[in-house]
Backbone as a ProteinNet text record, in pm:
[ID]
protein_1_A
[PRIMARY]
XXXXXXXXXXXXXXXXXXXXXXXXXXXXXXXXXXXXXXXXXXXXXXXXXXXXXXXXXXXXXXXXXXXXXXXXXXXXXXXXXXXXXXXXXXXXXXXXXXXXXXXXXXXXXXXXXXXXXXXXXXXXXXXXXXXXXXXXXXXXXXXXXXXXXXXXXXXXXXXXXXXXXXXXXXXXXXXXXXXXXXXXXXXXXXXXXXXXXXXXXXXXXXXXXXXXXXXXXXXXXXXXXXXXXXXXXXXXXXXXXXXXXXX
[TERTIARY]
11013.4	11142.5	11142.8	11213.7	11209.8	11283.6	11262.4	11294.1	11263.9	11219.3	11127.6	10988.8	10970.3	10798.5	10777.9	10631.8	10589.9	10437.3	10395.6	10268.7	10214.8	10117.9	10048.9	9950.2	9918.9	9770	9658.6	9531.6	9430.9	9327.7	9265.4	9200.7	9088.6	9040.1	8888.2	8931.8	9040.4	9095.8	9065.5	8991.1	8934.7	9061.4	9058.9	9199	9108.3	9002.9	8941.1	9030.4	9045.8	9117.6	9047.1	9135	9030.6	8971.4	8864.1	8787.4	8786.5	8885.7	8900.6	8871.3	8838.6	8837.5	8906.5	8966.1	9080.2	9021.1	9084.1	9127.1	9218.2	9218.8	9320.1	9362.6	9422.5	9467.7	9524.2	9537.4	9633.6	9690.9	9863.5	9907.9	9968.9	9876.9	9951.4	10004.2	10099.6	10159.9	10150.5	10169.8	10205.5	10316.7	10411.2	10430.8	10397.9	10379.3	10307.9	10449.4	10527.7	10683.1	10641.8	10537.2	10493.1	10476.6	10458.9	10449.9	10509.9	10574.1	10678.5	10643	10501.6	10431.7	10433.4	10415.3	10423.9	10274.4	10255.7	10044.7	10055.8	9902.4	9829	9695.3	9675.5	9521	9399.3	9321.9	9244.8	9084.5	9041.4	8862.6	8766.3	8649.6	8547	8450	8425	8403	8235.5	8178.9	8005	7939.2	7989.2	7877.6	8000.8	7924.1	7993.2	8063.2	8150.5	8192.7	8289	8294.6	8356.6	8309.2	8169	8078.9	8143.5	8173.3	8183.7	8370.2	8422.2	8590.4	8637	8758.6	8893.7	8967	8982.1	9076.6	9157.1	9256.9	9298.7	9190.6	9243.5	9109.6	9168.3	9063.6	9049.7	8926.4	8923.1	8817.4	8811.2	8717	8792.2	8770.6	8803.7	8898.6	8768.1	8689.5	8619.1	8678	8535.9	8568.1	8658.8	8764.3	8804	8893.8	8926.2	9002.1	9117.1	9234.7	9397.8	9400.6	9474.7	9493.2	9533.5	9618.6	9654.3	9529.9	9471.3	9362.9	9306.1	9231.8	9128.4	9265.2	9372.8	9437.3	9414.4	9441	9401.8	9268.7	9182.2	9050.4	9002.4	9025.4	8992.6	9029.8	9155.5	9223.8	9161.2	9144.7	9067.5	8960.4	8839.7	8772	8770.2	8879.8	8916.6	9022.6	9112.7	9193.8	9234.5	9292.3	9295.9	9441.8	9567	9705.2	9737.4	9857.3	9933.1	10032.3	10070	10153.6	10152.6	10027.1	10039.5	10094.4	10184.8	10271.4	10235.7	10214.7	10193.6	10261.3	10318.6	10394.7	10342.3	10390.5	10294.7	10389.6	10278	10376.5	10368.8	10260.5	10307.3	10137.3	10136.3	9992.9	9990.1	9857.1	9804.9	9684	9700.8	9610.2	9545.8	9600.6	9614.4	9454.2	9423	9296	9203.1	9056	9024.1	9070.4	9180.1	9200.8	9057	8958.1	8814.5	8692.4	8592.9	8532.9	8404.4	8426.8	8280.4	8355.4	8473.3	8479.8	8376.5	8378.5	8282.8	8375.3	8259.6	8336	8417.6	8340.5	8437.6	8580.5	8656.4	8766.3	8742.2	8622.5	8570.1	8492.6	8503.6	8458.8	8486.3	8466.3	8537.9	8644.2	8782.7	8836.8	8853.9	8970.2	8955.2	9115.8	9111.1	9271.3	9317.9	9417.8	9458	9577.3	9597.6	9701.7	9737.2	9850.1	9822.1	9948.7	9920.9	10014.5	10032.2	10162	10180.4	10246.1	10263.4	10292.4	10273.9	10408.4	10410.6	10368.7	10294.3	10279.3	10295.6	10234.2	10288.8	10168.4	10182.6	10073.5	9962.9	10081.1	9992.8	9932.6	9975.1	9916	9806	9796.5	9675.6	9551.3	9420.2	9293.5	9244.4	9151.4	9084.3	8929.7	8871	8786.9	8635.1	8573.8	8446.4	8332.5	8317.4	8153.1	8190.6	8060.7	8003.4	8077.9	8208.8	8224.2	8182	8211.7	8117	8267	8307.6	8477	8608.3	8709.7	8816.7	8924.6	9029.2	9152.5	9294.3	9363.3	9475.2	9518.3	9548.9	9614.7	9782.2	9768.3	9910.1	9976.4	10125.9	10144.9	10122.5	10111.1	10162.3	9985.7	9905.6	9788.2	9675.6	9685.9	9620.7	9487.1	9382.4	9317.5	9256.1	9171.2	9161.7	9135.3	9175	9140.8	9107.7	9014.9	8958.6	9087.9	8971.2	9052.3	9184.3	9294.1	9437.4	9514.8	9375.4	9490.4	9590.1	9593.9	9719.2	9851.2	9799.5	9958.1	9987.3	9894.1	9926.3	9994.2	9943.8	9972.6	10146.8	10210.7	10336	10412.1	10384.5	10484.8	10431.1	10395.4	10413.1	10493.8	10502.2	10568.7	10733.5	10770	10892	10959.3	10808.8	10886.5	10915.6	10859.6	10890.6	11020.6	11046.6	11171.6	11254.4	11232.2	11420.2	11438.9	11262.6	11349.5	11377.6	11391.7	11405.6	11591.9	11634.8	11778.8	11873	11767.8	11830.5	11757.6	11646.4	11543.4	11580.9	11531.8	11487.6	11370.4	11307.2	11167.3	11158	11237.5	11212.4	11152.5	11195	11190.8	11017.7	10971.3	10828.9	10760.1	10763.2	10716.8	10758.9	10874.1	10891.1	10877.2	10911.7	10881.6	11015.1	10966.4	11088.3	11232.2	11213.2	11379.2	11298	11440.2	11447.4	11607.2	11593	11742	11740.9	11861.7	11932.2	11829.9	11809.8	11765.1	11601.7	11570.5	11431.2	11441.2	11508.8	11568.5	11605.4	11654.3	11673.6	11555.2	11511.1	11335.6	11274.9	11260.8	11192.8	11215.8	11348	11422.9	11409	11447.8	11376	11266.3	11154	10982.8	10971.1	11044.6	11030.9	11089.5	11201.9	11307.5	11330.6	11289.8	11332.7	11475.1	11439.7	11551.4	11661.1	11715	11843.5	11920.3	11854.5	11918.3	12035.5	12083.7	12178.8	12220.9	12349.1	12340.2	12358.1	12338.7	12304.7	12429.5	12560.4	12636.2	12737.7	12658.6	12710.5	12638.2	12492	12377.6	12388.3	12419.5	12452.3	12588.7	12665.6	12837.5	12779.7	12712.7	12684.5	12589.6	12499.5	12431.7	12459.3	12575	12628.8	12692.4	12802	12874.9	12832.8	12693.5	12661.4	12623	12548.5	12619.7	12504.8	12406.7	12240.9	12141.4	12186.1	12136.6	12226.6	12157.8	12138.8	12181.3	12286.9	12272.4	12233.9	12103.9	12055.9	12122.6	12187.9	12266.6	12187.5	12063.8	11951.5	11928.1	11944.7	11999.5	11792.5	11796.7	11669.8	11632.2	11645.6	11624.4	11578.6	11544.1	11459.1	11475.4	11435.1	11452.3	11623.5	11672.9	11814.7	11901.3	11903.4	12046.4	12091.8	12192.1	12245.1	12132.3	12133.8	12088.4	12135.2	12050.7	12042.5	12013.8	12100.5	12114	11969.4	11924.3	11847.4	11874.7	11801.8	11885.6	11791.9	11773.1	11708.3	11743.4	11617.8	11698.6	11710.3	11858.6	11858.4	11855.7	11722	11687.2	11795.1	11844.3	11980.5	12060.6	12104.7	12274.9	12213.8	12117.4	12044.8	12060.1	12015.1	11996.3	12112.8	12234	12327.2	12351.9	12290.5	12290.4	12152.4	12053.6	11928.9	11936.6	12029.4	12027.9	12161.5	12201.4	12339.7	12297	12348.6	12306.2	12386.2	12249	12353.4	12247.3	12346.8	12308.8	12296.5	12147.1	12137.2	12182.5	12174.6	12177.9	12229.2
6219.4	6238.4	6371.4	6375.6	6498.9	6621.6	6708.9	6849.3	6832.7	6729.9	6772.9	6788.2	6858.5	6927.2	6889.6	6822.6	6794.5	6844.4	6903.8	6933.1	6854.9	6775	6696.4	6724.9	6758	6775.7	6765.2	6867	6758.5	6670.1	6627.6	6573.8	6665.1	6698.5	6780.8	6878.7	6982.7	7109.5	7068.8	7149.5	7130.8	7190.7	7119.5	7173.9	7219.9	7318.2	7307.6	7435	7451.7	7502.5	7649.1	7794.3	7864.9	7892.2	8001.6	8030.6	8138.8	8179.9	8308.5	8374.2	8504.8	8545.4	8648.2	8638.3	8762.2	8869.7	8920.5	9111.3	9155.9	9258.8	9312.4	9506.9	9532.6	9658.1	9730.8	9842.2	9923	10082.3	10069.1	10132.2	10281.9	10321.5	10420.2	10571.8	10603.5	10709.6	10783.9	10885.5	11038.3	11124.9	11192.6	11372.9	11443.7	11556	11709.3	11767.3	11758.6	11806.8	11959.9	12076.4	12183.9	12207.3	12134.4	12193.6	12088.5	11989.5	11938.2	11810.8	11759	11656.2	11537.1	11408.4	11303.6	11272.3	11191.9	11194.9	11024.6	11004.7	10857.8	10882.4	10745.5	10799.7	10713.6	10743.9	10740.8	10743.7	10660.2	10652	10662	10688	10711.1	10603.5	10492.8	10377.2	10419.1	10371.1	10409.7	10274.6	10177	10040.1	10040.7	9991.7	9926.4	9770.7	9763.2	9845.1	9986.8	10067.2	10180.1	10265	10292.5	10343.5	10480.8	10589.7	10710.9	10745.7	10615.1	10637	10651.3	10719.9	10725.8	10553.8	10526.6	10385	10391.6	10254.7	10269	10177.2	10199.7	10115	10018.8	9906	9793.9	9726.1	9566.6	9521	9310.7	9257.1	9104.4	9027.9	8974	8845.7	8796.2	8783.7	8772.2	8593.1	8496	8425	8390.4	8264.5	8284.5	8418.2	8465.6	8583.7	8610.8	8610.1	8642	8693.7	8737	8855.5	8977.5	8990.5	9075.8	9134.3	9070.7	9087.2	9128.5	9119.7	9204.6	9314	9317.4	9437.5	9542.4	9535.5	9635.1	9641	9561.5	9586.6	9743.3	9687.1	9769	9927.3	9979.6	10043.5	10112.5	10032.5	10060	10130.9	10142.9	10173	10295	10321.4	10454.5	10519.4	10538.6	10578.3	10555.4	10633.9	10603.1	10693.9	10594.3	10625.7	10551.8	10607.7	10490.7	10416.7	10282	10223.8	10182.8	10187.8	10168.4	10035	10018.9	9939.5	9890.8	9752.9	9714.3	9613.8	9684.9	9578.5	9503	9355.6	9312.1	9369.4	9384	9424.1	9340.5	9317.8	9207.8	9150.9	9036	8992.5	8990.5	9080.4	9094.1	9030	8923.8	8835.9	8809.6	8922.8	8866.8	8845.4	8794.4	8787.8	8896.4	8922	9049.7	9157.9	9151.4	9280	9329.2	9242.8	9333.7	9288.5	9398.5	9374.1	9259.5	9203	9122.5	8959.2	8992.8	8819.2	8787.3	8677	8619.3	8644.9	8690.6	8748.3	8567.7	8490.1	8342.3	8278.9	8198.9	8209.2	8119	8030.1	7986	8031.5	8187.6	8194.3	8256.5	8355.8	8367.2	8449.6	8473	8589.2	8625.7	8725.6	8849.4	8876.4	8826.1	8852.6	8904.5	9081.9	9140.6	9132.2	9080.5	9088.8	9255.8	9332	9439.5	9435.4	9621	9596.3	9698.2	9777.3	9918.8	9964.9	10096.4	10146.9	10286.9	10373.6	10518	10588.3	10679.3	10703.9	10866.3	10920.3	11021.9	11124	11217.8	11292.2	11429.9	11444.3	11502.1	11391.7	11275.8	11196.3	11072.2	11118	11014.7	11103.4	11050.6	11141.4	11029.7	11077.4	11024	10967.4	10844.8	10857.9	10852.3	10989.3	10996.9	10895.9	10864.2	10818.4	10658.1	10647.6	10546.4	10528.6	10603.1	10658.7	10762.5	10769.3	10856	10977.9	10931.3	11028.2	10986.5	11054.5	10994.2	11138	11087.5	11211.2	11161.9	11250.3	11245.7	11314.9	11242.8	11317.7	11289.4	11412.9	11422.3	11350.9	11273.1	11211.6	11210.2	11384.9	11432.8	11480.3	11461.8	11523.7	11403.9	11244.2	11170.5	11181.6	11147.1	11091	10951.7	10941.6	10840.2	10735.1	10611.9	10560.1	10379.3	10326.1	10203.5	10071.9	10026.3	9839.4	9900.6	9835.8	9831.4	9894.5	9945.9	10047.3	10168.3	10172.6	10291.7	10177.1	10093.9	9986.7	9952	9901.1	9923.1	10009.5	10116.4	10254.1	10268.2	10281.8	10285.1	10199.4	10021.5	9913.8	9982.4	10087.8	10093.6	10174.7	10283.6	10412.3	10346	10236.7	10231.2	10172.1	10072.6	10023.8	10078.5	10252.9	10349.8	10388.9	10427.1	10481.8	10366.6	10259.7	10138.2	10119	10145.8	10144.3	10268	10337.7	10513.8	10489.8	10422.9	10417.1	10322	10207.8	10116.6	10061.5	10131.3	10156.5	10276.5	10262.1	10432.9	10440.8	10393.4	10444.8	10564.2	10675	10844.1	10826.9	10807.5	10837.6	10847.4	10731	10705.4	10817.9	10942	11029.9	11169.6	11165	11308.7	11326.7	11452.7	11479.5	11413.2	11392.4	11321	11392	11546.4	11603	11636.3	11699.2	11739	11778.3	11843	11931.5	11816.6	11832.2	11718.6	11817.2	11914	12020.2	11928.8	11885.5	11839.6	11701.2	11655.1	11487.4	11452.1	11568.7	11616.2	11662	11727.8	11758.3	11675.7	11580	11454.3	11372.6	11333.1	11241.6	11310.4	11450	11491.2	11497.3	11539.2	11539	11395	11295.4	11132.5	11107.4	11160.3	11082.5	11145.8	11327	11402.9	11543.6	11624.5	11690.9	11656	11585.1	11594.7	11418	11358	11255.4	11229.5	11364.1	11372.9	11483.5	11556.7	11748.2	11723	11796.5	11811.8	11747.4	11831.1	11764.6	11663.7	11596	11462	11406	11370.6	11310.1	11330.5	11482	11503	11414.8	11409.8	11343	11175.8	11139.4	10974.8	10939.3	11005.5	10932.2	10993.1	11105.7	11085.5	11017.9	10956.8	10854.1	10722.3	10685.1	10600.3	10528.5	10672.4	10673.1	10665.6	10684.9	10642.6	10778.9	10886.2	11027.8	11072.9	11095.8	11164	11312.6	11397.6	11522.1	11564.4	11610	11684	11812	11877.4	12010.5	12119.6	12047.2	12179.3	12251.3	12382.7	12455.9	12552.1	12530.9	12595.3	12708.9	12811	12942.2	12917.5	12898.2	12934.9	13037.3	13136.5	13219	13292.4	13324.1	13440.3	13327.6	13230.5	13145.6	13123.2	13086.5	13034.5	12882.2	12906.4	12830.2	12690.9	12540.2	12437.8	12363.5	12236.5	12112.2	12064.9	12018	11932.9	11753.9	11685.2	11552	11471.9	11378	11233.7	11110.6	11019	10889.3	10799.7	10735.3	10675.4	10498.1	10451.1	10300.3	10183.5	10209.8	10143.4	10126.3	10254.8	10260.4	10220	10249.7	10141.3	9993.1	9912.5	9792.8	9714.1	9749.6	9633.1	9638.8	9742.8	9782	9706.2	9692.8	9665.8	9559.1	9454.8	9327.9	9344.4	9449.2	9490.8	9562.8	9480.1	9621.6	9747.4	9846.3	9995.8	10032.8	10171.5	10229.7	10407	10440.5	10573.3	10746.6	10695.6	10734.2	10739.2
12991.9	13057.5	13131.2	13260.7	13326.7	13268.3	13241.8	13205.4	13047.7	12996.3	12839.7	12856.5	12756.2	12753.6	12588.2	12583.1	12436.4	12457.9	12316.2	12360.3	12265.6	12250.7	12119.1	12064.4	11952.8	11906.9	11963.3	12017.1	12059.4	11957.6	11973.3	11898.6	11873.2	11940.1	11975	11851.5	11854.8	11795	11617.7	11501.1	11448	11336.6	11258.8	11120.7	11010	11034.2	10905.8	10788.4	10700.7	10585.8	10627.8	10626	10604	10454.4	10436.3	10346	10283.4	10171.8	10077	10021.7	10054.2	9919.3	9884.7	9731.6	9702.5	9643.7	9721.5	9599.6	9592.6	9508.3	9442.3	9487.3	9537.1	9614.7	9536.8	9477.4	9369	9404.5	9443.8	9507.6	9378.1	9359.5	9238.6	9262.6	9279.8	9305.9	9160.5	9158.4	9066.8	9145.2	9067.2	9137.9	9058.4	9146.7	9082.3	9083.9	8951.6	8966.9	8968.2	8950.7	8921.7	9134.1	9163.2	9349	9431	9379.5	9454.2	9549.9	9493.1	9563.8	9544.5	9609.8	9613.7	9650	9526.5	9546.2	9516.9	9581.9	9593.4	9534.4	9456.3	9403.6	9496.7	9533	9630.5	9556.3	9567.7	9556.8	9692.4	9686.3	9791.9	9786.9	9858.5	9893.8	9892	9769.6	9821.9	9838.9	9943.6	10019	10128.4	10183.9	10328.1	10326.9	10394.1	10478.7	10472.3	10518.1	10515.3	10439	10441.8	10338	10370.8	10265.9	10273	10264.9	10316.6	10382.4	10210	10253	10088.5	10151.1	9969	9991.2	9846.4	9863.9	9763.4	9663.7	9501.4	9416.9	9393.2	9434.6	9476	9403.9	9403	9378.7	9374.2	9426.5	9426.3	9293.5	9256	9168.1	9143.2	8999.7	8947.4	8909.8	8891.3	8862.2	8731.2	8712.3	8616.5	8565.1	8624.7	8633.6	8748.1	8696.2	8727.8	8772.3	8903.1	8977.6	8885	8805	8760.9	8655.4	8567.1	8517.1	8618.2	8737.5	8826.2	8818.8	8891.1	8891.3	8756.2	8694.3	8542.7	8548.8	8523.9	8527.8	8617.4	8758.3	8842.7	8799.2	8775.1	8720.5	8590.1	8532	8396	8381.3	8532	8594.9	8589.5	8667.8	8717.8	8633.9	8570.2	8568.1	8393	8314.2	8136.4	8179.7	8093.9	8114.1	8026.8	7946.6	7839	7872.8	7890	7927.1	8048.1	8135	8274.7	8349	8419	8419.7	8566.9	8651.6	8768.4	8791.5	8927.6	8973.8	9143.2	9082.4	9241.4	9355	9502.1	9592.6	9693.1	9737.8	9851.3	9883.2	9964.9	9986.4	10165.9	10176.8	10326.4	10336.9	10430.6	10465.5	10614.9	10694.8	10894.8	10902.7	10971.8	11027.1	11118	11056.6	11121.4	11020	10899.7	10845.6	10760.3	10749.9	10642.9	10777.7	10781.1	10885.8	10808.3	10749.2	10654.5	10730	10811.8	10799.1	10928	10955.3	11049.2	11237.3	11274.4	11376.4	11481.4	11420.9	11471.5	11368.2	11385.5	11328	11220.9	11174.8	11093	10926.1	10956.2	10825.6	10732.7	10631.4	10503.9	10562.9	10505.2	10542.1	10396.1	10379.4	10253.9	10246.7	10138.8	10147.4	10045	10007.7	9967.6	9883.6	9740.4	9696.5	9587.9	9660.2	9632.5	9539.8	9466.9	9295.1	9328.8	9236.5	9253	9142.7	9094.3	8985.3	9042.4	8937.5	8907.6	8756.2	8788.6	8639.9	8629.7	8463.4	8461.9	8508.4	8636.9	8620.3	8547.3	8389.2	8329.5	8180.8	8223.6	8119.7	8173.4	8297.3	8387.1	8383.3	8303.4	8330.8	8428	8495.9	8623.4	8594.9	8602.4	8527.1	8661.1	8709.1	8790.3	8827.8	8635.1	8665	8748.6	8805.1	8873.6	9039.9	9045.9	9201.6	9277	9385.9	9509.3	9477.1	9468.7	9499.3	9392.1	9328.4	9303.8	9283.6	9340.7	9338.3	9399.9	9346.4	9370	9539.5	9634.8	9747.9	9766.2	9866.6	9872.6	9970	9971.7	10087.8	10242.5	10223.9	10361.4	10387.1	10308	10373.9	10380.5	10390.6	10354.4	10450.5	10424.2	10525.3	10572.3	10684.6	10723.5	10635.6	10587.1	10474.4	10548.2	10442.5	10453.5	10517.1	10572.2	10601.8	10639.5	10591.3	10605.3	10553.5	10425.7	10310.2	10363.4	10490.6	10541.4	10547.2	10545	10542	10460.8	10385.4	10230.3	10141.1	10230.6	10121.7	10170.4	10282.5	10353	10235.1	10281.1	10213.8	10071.6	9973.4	9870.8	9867.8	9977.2	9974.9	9978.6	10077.1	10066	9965.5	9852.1	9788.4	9680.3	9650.1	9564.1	9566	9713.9	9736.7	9767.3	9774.6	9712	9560.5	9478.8	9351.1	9313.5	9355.2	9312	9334.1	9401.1	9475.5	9306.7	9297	9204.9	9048.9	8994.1	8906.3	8811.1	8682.2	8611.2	8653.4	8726	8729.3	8758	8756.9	8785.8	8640	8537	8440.1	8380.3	8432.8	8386.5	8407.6	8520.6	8546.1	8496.4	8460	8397.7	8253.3	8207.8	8070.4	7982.6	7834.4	7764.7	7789.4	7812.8	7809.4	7927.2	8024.7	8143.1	8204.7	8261.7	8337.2	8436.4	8482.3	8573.6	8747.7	8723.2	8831.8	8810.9	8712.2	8758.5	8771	8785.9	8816.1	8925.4	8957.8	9153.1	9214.5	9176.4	9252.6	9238	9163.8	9125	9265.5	9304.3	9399.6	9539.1	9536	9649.6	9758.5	9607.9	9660.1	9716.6	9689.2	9707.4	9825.8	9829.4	9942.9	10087.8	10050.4	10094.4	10091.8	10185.6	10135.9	10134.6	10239.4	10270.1	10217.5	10105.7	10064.6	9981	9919.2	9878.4	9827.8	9819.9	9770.5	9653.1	9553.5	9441.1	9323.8	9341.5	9305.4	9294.6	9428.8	9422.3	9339	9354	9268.4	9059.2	9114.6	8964.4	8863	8927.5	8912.5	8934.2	9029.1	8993.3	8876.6	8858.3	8743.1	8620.3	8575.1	8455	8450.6	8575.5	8517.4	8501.8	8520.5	8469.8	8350.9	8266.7	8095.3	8062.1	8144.3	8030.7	8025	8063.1	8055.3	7925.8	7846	7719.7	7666.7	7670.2	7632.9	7532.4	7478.3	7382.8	7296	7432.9	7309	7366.8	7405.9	7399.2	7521.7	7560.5	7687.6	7709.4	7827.3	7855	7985.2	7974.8	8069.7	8194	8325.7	8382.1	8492.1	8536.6	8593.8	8586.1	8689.8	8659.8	8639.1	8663.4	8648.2	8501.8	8468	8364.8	8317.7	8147.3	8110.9	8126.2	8175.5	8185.7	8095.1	8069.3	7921.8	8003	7861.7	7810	7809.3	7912.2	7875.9	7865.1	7789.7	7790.4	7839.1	7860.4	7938.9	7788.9	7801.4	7697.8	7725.4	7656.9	7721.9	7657	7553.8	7523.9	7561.4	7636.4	7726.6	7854.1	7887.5	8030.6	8009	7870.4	7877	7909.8	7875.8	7939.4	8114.2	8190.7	8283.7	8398.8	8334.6	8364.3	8468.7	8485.9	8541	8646.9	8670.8	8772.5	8835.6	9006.4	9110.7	9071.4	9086.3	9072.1	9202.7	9181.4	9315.4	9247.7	9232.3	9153	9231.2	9369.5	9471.8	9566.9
[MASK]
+++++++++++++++++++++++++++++++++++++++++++++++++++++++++++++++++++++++++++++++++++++++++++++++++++++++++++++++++++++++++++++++++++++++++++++++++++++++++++++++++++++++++++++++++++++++++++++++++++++++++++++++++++++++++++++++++++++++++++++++++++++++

């Protein structure tokens, strides 16, 4: 009919399935609450491709083996922490993202299902042997890093800072007591300076009821001494399943 357009399959055009293979990407942040940093842990890639480059640690999906199982595994590798907690973040699959696929559109590609987690950074040891490299960098000083992992590393960064807004996850990283002043530097080093002044931030999440006053008042430099507070995971739990907004 005049003024419709159909286009039809050709026949020739070949539907073949593509050809997978997975790995596992691991987006793990720390802060250095002692200098105010927001760190990524980063390994040194010793085979190619990207022989020599920083990436995040990674590794593919062993037969018979769960994504999440390769996720810990990998981890396990590198890194000894108690409670280490992973959460999936998203799966990158575009074509062309690992340079091993076949340079025609026929052959294996490599596809990334990546995890992420915060932990605490004086209770994460780092574990050397059998890598070329492993360390902690800082957000702001990264360098050039493998495959896609700079996009990777971003969609983890933001998805730190939306649960930082509606999560305790500050909590996983600081010490059991803490001043509301290091609960704010915490949110800061993360979000930036100017995400909220102090005593507003301070006035919303006491009234939310799950910060803890201890009693216990602690010096630091000329100011007046600062409470002691804990997160309390009880007065969180009826809370846990309601949007809040920490922030």
């Amino acid at each position: 009919m005049p003024g419709r357009h159909s286009r039809k399959p050709s026949d020739s055009t070949p539907h073949q399935l593509a050809d997978f293979k997975v790995g596992v990407d691991n987006v793990i942040f720390s802060v250095d609450t002692e200098q105010n940093r927001l760190l990524v842990l980063l390994v040194m890639r010793d085979n190619d491709p990207y022989l020599g480059y920083w990436s995040l640690p990674g590794t593919l999906v062993r037969q018979g083996e769960s994504l999440e199982d390769a996720a810990y595994r990998v981890l396990s590798e590198k890194i000894r922490v108690n409670n280490l907690y992973l959460e999936q973040l998203y799966t990158f699959g575009g074509p062309q993202r690992d340079p091993r696929e076949a340079p025609n559109r026929y052959g294996v590609r490599y596809l990334s299902v990546s995890y992420f987690a915060l932990v605490r950074l004086a209770d994460a040891e780092l574990i050397a042997d059998g890598v070329s490299g492993i360390a902690w960098y800082p957000m702001n000083q990264l360098p050039d890093l493998a495959f896609d992992h700079q996009e990777i590393l971003q969609y983890g960064y933001r998805r730190l800072r939306n649960k930082l807004e509606y999560s305790p996850i500050a909590f996983e990283v600081l010490p059991e007591l803490f001043t509301l002043g290091d609960l704010y530097q915490l949110y800061t080093t993360v979000l930036g300076e100017n995400f909220s002044d102090y005593s507003n931030f301070r006035s919303r999440l006491l009234k939310l009821g799950f910060l803890a006053d201890t009693g216990i008042k602690v010096s630091r430099g000329a100011g007046r001494p600062a409470s002691l507070y804990r997160f309390d995971a009880d007065a969180f739990a009826p809370l846990k399943d309601k949007p809040l907004v920490f922030i």
